[in-house]
Each structure stands twice: as structure tokens, then as C-alpha cells.
N, C-alpha and C positions, 0 to 999 in steps of 0.2 A: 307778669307771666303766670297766667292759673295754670293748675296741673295736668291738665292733659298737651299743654304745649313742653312741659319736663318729661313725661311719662309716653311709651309708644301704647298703640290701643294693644287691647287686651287679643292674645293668641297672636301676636309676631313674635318673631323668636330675633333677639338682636344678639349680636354676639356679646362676648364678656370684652368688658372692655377696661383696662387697668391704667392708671395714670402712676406712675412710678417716679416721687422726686427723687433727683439725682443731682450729686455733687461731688463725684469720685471719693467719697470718703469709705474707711470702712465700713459705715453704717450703710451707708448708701448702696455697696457693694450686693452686702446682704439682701438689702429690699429687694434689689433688681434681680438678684438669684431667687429669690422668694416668688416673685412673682411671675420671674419668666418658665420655673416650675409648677406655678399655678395656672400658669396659660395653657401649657402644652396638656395638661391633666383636662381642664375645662374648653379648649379649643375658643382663648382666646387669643385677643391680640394687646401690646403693650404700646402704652403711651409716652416715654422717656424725656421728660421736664427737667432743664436745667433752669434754675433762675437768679440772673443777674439782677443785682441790688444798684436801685434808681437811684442812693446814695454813691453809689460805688463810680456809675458814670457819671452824676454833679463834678465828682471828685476829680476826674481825668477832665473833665471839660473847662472848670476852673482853670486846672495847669493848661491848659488848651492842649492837651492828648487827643488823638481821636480816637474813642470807645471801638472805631466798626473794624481795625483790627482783632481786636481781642473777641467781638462778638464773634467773626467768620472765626477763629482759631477755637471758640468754643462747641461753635455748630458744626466744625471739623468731628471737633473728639467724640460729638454728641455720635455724627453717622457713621467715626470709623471704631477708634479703642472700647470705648465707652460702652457702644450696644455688642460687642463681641460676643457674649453671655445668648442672649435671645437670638442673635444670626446664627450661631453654634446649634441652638436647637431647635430651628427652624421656627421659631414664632416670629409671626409680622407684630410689624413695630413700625412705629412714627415718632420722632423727636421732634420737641420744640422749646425754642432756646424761649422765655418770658424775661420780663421786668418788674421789679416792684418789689415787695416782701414775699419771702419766700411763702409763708403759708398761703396770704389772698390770693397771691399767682394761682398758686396750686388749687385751690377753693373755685376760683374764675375759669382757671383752664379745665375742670371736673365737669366743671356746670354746663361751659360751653360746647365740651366736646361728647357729653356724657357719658362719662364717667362710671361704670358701674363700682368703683371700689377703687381707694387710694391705696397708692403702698409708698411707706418713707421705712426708712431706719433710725434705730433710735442710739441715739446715744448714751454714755454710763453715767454722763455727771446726775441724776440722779434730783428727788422733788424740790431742795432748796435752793441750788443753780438753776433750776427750771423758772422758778417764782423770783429772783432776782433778776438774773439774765433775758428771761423769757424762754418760749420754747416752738419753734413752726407746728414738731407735734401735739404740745398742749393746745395750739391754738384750732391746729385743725379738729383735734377731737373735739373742743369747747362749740365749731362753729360750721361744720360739716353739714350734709344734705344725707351723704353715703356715709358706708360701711369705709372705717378705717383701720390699715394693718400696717404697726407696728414692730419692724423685723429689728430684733439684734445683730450688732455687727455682726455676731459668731456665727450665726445661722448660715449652711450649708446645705444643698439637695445634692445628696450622692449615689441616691437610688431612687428607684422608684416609691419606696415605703415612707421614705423619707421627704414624699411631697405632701405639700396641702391639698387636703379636700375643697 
């Protein structure tokens, strides 16, 4: 793919478009509040990514589980609990449930849906749990195309001043 098939021509105006991993964690909480007060500031719209791990259904499928309940009960949460945040404040949003490692998910679904800008949440364990463990955020900053934001669990929008530029 050369770049003018990534890139729209020069003077269209596309809207912002944010791809949000999510995982109902605290971290994850924060992003999606992160971001979905970066929408409503920037008039865009969010992308809500949950991503199930291809080891996770090897695993039920060995036991002979079938995974496609648990996927519809996740694309449940994705359209009803989950995006609360962004239906609250009126920004469009699309969910979509992926498979695979959480970062390349997220990298793949950026690419393909373009992406203007990831947002994940980070977690406290901090560089040496990163470098043992691994990290979906290390890996996207190491391996990104875009701009990526790192939201702390803590991180709250309770005003207006208190959104991102």
C-alpha cells in the first residue's frame, strides 16, 4: 500500500477519528472518558475495540466450549454498558469486538479503519513488569503508524477545562 492509498488527498477534511482499546478495566475506563471528551471538543467520533485473545478461544475450543456465546455477551456489553460514557455525551461511536493480541488488533483495526489517533489506558505496574510481562502499550508505541494516548486510570473530564486539546 503506498501512501496516498493511507492518506486522504490534500484539502478533504475527514473527521477525527479515535480507536479506543477497551477492556472494562480502570485503565480502560479512563481512556474511553479521555477520549470521548476529545471527541465532543474536536467533533469526532470513537471507535470502541474490545479484543478477544485467539489463545483464550484455542482454550474453550479444546474443552469443546463454544467461544460464540461469550463473543455475542461481549458485543452485548460493547453496545449497551460499556459505551454509556460516549452515548451520554452524544458522540458517535462504533464497536468492534477483534481477535488476536491485543496490540496487533488494535494496530490492524487503526490501519484499516483509519484511525486518526489511539487511545488505551495505562496501567501502574510500571517499566520492569512491562519488559518481563510485556505491554499492548509498549508495543503500540514501539510499532504505531499514529499518534498514541496514554490515559491513566485516574484521569477524569469533569469540565470543560479539564478536556484535551
Amino acid at each position: 500500500m503506498d501512501r496516498a492509498d493511507r492518506e486522504p488527498p490534500v484539502g478533504t477534511v475527514d473527521v477525527e477519528r479515535i480507536l479506543v482499546g477497551y477492556d472494562d478495566t480502570p485503565a480502560a475506563r479512563g481512556a474511553l472518558d479521555w477520549a470521548t471528551a476529545y471527541a465532543v471538543r474536536n467533533d469526532g467520533e470513537l471507535l470502541v475495540a474490545y479484543v478477544l485473545s485467539s489463545a483464550f478461544e484455542w482454550e474453550l475450543a479444546a474443552i469443546q466450549i463454544n467461544p460464540d456465546p461469550m463473543r455475542h455477551e461481549f458485543e452485548r456489553r460493547l453496545r449497551d454498558e460499556w459505551t454509556q460514557v460516549p452515548r451520554s455525551a452524544g458522540v458517535p461511536y462504533q464497536t468492534r469486538l477483534l481477535t488476536g493480541r491485543a496490540a496487533e488488533a488494535l494496530l490492524r483495526s487503526a490501519e484499516r479503519e483509519r484511525a486518526t489517533l489511539i487511545a488505551v489506558g495505562m496501567t501502574g505496574r510500571g517499566t520492569l513488569a512491562e519488559l518481563m510481562l510485556g505491554s499492548t502499550t509498549h508495543h503500540l508505541l514501539q510499532h504505531a503508524a499514529r499518534p498514541i494516548v496514554a490515559v491513566p486510570a485516574t484521569w477524569r473530564s469533569s469540565s470543560p477545562s479539564d478536556r484535551p486539546d
